[in-house]
C-alpha positions as CSV (number, residue, x, y, z in Angstrom):
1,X,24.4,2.5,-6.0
2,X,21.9,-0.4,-5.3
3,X,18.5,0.7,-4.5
4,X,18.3,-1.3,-1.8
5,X,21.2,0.3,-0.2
6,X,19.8,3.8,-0.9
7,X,16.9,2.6,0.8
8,X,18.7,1.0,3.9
9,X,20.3,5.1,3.6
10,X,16.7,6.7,3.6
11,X,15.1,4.4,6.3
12,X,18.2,5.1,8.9
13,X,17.4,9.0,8.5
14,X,14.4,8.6,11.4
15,X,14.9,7.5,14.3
16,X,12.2,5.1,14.1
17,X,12.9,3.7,11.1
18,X,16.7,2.7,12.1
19,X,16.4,-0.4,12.7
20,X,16.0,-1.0,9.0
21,X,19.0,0.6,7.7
22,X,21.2,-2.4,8.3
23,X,21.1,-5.5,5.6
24,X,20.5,-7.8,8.8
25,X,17.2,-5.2,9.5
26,X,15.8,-4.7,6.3
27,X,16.1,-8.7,5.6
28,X,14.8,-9.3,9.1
29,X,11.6,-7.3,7.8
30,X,11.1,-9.1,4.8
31,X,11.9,-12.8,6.1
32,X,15.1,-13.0,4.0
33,X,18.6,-13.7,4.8
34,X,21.0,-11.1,5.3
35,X,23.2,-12.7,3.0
36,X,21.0,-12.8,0.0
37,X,20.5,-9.0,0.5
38,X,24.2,-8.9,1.0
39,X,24.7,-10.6,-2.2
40,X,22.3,-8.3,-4.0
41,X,24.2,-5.5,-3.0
42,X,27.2,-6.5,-3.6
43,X,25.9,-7.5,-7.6
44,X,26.5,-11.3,-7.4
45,X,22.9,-11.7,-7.1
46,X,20.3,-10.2,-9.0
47,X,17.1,-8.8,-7.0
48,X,14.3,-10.9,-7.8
49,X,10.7,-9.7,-8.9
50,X,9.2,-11.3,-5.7
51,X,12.1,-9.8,-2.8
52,X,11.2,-6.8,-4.8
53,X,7.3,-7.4,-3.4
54,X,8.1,-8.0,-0.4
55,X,10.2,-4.8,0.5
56,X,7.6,-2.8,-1.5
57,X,4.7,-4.2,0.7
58,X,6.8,-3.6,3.8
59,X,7.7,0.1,3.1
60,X,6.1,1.4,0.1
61,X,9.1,2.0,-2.0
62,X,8.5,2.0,-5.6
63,X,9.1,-1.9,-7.3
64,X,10.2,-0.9,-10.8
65,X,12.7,1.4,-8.7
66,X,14.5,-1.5,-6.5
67,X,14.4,-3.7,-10.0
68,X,17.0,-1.2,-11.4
69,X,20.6,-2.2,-11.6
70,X,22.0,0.9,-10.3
71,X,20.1,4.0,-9.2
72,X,21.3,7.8,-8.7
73,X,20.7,10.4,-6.7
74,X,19.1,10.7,-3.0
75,X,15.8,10.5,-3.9
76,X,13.7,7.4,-3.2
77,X,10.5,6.9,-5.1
78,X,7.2,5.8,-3.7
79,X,4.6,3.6,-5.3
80,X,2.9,6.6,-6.9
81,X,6.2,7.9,-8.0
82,X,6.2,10.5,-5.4
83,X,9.4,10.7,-3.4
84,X,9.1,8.3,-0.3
85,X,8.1,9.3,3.1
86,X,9.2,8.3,6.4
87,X,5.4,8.4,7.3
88,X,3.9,5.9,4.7
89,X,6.7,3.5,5.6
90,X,5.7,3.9,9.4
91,X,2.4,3.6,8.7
92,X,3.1,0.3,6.7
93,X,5.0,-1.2,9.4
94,X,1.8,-0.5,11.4
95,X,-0.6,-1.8,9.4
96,X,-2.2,1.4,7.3
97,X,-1.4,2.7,4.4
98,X,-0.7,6.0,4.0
99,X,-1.0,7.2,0.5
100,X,-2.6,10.7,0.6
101,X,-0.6,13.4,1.9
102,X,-2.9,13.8,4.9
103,X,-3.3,10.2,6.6
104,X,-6.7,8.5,5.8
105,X,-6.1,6.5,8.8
106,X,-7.2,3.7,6.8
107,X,-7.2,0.6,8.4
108,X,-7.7,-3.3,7.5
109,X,-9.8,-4.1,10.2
110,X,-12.5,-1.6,9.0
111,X,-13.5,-5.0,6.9
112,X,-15.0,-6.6,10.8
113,X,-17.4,-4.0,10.9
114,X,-18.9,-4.9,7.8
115,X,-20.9,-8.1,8.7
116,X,-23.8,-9.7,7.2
117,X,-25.6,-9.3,10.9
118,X,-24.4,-5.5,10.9
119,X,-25.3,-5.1,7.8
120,X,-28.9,-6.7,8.4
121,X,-29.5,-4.1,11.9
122,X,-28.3,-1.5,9.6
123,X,-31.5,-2.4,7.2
124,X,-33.6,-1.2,9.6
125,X,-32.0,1.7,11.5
126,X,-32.2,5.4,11.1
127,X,-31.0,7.0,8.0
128,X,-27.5,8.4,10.1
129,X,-26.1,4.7,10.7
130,X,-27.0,4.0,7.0
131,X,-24.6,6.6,6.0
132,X,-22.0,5.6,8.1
133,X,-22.4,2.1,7.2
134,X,-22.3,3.6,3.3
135,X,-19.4,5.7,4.3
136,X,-17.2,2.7,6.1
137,X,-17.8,0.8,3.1
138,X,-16.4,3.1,0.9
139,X,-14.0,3.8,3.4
140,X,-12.8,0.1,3.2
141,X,-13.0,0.0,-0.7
142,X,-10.7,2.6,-1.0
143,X,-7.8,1.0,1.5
144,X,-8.9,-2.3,-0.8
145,X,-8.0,-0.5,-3.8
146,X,-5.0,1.5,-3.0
147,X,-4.0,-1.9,-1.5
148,X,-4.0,-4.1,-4.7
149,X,-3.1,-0.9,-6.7
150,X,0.2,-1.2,-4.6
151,X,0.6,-4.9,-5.9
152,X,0.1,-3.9,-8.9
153,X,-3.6,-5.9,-9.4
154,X,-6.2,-4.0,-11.3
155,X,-9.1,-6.8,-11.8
156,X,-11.1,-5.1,-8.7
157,X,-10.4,-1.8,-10.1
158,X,-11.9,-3.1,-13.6
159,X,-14.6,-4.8,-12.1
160,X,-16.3,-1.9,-10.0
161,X,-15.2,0.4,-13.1
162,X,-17.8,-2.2,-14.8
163,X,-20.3,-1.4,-11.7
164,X,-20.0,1.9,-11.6
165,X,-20.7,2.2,-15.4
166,X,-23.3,-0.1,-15.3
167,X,-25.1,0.9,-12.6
168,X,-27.2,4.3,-12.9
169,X,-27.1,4.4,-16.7
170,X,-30.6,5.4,-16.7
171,X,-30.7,7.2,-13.3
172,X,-31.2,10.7,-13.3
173,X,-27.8,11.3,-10.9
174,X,-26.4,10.4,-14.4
175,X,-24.0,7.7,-15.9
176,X,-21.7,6.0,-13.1
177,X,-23.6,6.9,-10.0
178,X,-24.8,4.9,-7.4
């Protein structure tokens, strides 16, 4: 079976998620045609590496996974290689991404409340809105990073690998604190 087509099958098993069992729904999500994704499916076109992108992006289904000619079996893998859950394709559609098996509630906008002017009244404030400026932050640099992980980019993850083994070499915390 195509893995798109065992994905149409996995997404119409919740009722929220229906919508994008058809061809016409799951190419309606990606800005596709229905008949490309017809033609995938029915082998007279081969899936290409950026349609793969775009329904990985969308729903969290595992890339490497929809590039296979033919797949087996009812399970649907995930980015991390876990099987696929109706929750982390909902909360894609929403605009988190769910990635843990407890929601992090994660959300893009996070990245407003991290201003230079925020930052600046945050300079000066008591110790508690430091830390949950600090905590935001890191908050926002983990959806950053599970985000490009996702995509498959690992310069930000090599650059604050740099960072964190640069900074506090000499700091009593130890290597790789900050």
């Amino acid at each position: 079976m195509k893995p798109t087509k065992l994905l149409r099958h996995f997404l119409g098993g919740h009722p929220e998620l229906q919508h994008l069992s058809t061809q016409r729904g799951l190419a309606q999500l990606v800005d596709r045609s229905e008949s490309l994704l017809r033609a995938v499916e029915g082998g007279g076109v081969k899936l290409s590496l950026k349609f793969a992108r775009a329904i990985s992006d969308k729903t969290g289904v595992s890339r490497e996974w929809l590039m296979e000619e033919s797949v087996s079996g009812a399970e649907v893998p995930a980015l991390d290689g876990s099987p696929l859950r109706y929750e982390t394709v909902i909360a894609r559609l929403k605009g988190g991404f769910d990635q843990d098996p407890q929601p992090s509630k994660l959300d893009p906008p996070m990245a407003s409340e991290i201003t230079a002017e925020s930052s600046a009244r945050v300079i000066d404030s008591p110790m508690d809105n430091k830390l949950k400026m600090a905590a935001a932050f890191g908050d926002y640099v983990k959806w950053m990073l599970i985000e490009r992980a996702s995509r498959g980019e690992t310069g930000l993850i090599a650059d604050i690998g740099k960072l964190l083994s640069a900074s506090g070499s000499d700091d009593a915390r130890g290597p790789g604190t900050l």
